[in-house]
N, C-alpha and C positions, 0 to 999 in steps of 0.2 A: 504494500500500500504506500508507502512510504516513497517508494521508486519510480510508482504511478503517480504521485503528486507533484513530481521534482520533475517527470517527462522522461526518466533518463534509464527509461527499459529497455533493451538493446532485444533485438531478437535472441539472440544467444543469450540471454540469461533470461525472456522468458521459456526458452527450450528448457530449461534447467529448472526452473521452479514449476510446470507442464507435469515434469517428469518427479517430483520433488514426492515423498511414502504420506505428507500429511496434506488432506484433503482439503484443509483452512489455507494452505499455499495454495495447493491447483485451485480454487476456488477463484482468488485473488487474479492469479494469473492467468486464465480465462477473462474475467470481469475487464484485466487493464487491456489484454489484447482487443477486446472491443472499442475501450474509450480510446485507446490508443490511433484507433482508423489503421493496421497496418495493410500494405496491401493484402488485395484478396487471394492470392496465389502466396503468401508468406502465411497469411493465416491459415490457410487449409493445410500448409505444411506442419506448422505447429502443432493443431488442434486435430489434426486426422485420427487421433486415438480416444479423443473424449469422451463422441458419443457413446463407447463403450467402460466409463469411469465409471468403478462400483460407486460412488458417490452421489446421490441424487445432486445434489445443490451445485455441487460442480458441473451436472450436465445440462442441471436448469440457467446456470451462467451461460452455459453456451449458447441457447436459445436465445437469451437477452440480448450478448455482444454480435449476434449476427442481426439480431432485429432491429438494434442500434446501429445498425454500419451503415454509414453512407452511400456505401458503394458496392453493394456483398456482387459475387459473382454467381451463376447456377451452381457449383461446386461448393460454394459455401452452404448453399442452400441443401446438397446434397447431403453434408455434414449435421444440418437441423434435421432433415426429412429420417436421418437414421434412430434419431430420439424417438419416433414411432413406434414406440413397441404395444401388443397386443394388450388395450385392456386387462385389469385381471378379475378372473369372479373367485379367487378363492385366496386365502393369504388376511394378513390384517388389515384394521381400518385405515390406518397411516400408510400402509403399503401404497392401497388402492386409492388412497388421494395424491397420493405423491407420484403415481405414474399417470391419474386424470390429468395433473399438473403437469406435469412434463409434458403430457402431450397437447394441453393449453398452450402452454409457453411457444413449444414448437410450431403450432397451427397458425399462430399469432406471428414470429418470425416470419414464416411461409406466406399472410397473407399481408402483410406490411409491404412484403419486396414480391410481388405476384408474378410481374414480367419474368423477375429470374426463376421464378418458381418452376411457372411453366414450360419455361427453356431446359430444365434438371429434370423436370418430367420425362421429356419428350426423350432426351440425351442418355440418362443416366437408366443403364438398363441391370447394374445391382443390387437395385433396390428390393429390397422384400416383399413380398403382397401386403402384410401391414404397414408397410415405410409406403407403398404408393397410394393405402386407402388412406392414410393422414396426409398424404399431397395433394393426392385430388378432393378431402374436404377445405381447404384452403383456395382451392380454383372459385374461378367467378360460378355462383350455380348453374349455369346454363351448360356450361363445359362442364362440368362436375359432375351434374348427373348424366351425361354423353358415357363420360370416363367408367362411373364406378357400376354402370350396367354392364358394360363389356370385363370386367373385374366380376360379376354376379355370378355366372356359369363356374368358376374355380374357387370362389369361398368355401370354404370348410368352415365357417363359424357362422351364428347367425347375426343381421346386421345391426348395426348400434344403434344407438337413441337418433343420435346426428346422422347418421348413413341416412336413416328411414325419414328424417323430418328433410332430408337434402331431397330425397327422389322424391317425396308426394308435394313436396312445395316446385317440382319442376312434373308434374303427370302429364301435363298438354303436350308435353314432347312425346312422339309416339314412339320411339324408342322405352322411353320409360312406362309410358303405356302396357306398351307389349311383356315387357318385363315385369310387369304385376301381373 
């Protein structure tokens, strides 16, 4: 914090505090790599391991610092879109608000920077089927409900709260029509 007030974060030392055993560091240095604006191709270097930080707050930073960026790229975006993880129905209460949250935070990055959103969409084909049904609820709803009908035929879960209020508030589309 201290480093991020003074301006005087080098990449190379937020590599190192990234990588640092206590989660109140990575926390931090996630947080300044956002305020910091570094470019978008430095920060996906950085940060390409986070979405996978056992640490919730740390990964909820990430959503933040990409939603705060001026300038994020679809890559960056790709990096929120991995926060996706499936709902959970089984586990504790804290559990399952801190992964609704997460994927709050993340929906909200997604739908702040939309252009690159959809560009990460289209491009980025490692995404999970829950990492692309959190990108395509971030699309404008017209394209959204296009998107998650053609995703309908290969779920294995059944749809969410937000899935089912995205496709009946789009039914005049016959597509989605057809699909109920």
């Amino acid at each position: 914090w201290a480093l991020d007030i003074g301006r005087a974060v080098a990449p190379a030392i937020l590599r190192s505090l990234i990588a640092d055993p206590s989660s109140a560091v990575r926390y931090q240095a996630v947080r300044a790599a956002g305020e910091l604006q570094i470019s978008p191709a430095e920060f996906v270097s950085l940060l390409d391991k986070t979405p996978d930080d056992p640490n919730y707050r740390v990964r909820a930073a990430l959503a933040n610092a990409v939603r705060g960026h001026r300038a994020p790229s679809p890559e960056m975006m790709s990096l929120v879109a991995r926060l996706g993880r499936e709902p959970l129905t089984a586990g504790g209460q804290w559990e399952k608000y801190d992964r609704e949250f997460e994927r709050y935070l993340a929906r909200w990055a997604m739908e702040t920077h939309s252009a690159e959103t959809a560009k990460m969409l289209e491009s980025d084909r490692s995404l999970s089927q829950e990492n692309r049904l959190l990108v395509i609820l971030a699309l404008e709803p017209g394209k959204a409900a296009f998107s998650l009908v053609k995703e309908l035929p290969s779920l294995s879960r059944p749809l969410t709260k937000d899935e089912l209020t995205l496709l009946s508030s789009q039914i005049g589309q016959p597509a989605v029509l057809e699909a109920f």
